[in-house]
Phi, psi and omega in degrees: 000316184284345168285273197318336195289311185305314166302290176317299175329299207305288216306344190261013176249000200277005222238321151242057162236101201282139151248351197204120166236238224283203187280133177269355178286342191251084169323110189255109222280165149349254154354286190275039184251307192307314178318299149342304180278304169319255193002307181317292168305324148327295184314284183319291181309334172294316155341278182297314151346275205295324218044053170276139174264347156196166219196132150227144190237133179217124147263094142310109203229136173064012185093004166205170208289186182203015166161118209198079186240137167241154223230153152041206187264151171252305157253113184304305188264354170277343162099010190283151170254189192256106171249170188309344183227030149305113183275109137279136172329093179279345178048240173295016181252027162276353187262326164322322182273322164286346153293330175304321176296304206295321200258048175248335185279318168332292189309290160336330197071005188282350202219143177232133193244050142223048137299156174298158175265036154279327171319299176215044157226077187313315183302350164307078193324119162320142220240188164280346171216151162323131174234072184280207202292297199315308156303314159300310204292335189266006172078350177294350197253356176086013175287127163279176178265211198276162187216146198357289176255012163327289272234331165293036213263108167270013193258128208247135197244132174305345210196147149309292151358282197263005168285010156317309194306346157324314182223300206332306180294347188279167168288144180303158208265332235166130171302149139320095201119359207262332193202167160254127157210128193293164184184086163357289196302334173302322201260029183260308191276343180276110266060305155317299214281005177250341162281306198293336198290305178306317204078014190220169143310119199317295213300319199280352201259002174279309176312289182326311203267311218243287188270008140316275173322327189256014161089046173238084154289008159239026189231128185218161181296156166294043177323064202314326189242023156270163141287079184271104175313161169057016157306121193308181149237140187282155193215153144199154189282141183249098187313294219300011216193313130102025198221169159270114152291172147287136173292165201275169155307137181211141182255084193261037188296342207283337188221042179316329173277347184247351193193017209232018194245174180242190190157150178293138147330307164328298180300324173310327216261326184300311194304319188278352143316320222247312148292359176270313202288353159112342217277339131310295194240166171269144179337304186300335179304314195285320177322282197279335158292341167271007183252123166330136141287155181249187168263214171287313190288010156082003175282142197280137169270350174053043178216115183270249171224104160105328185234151170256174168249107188214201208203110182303204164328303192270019197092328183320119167280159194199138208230124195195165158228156164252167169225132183233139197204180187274130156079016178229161152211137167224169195236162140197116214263133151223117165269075177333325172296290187295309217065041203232124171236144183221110187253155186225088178232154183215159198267016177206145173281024194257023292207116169235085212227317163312341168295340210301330170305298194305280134022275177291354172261001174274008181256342197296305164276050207288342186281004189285000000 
């Protein structure tokens, strides 16, 4: 009893133990320190609401940073806290960074995307209709999504290639093109097709293309048997119990490309600069992953490649993804207009990372 009693303690104080505050390299108007500090509280209170054990936050405004803090703990029971270069499960905004690659292939001439994906993943079972890259990338092909304890997948894969094998046999959801459904396993197989285009390995032409160029020196695959520094430990809330786990073991070899990396806010916050500032893609590029797709039947899917596309309250475009990983979540936000970018990540799945827009539209206007 006094060990829970002890566990409860930490999470509801982990919400104020600051690890970092604001960048101290980065000079800030008024205004936005007031901002800050409301944002802060915001974080911290929600934090303790939620028990989330620990939060890194990074907001980019004009290309440098302008509020970069980590909240509570990276580990509960060793006390370590959550600092600014603290790594996290990012789950799905690992697919924004394997969109960076398709279209660095694009640019290159290596990838057309609306070839079929058998051009470049021949091993790829022939479907009842042509499925291309364009479809896949846009949620469009009729792939299904996780099916029960898939998303716990403890089996560990050599390859992109062969965590295919998960889904490649099943039957389609749906003709191509017909519907929007969302689907991990697609952007599983656009990671085979970012091999086949490359000529390479996923993970290395991603060091190469994508997390080099864009500064994210802390973002790596989730390797379950390296010693990767400064890694959170994963949590998730137990309703029945009414308490924080340790998240189960988990092997995210099968999807490195839709789900598998781990990374700072900071570095996130850094990728998405790198698309605003052009230093990934060429405008057009940036352009056209950032536009909705449709179906056949011209209704917008609010999905370009890779991003969803949507429009705040106020009308403000907006460019953005979530993430969910056993025991992680993230957010990552862009107001292309604004120049403003915004990352979220937390060490549970217990999680308001969904806040993160709300969180970044108080920068938009710090002076409101």
């Amino acid at each position: 009893m006094r060990r829970l009693f002890l566990l409860v303690a930490l999470i509801g104080s982990a919400a104020t133990v600051s690890a970092q505050e604001i960048a101290p390299r980065t000079k800030v108007a008024p205004a936005v320190r007031l901002t800050v500090a409301r944002a802060r509280r915001l974080v911290a209170d929600t934090m303790k609401a939620l028990n989330a054990p620990g939060a890194s936050i990074c907001i980019m405004k004009d290309g440098r940073i302008i509020w970069s803090e980590g909240f509570g703990f990276a580990d509960l029971e060793q006390h370590v806290p959550v600092t600014t270069q603290t790594r996290f499960r990012i789950g799905s905004v690992s697919k924004p960074l394997t969109a960076a690659a398709l279209g660095h292939l694009l640019e290159e001439g290596k990838l057309d995307l609306d070839a079929p994906v058998q051009r470049y993943v021949p091993s790829f079972p022939q479907k009842a209709y042509p499925i291309t890259v364009r479809e896949v990338a846009g949620h469009l092909a009729g792939f299904r999504h996780y099916r029960g304890a898939e998303f716990a997948n403890q089996h560990h894969y050599a390859s992109l290639t062969d965590g295919l094998q998960i889904f490649e046999n099943d039957s389609l959801l749906f003709e191509p093109g017909t519907k929007f459904a969302y689907s991990s396993y697609g952007w599983n197989l656009l990671g085979a097709v970012v091999e086949g285009a490359s000529g390479e390995p996923y993970l290395q032409y991603m060091t190469e293309s994508v997390i080099l160029p864009a500064h994210m020196t802390h973002t790596v695959p989730d390797e379950p048997d390296s010693l990767v520094p400064s890694r959170a430990h994963f949590y998730t809330w137990s309703d029945s119990m009414h308490r924080v786990l340790n998240a189960p073991y988990v092997d995210n070899s099968y999807k490195w490309s839709s789900g598998g990396f781990l990374s700072t806010a900071e570095d996130l916050a850094s990728f998405g600069e790198s698309m605003l500032e052009g230093r990934l893609l060429k405008p057009e590029t940036v352009h056209l992953f950032w536009t909705s797709q449709h179906t056949r039947d011209g209704a917008e899917t609010h999905n370009g490649i890779g991003w969803f596309v949507q429009s705040d309250s106020t009308g403000l475009f907006r460019i953005s993804h979530s993430g969910g990983a056993m025991g992680g979540t993230a957010f990552l936000v862009i107001y292309p207009e604004r120049h403003l970018v915004a990352a979220l990540l937390v060490n549970s799945d217990h999680t308001f990372t969904g806040a993160t827009p709300r969180i970044a539209e108080m920068f938009l206007d710090p002076a409101r």
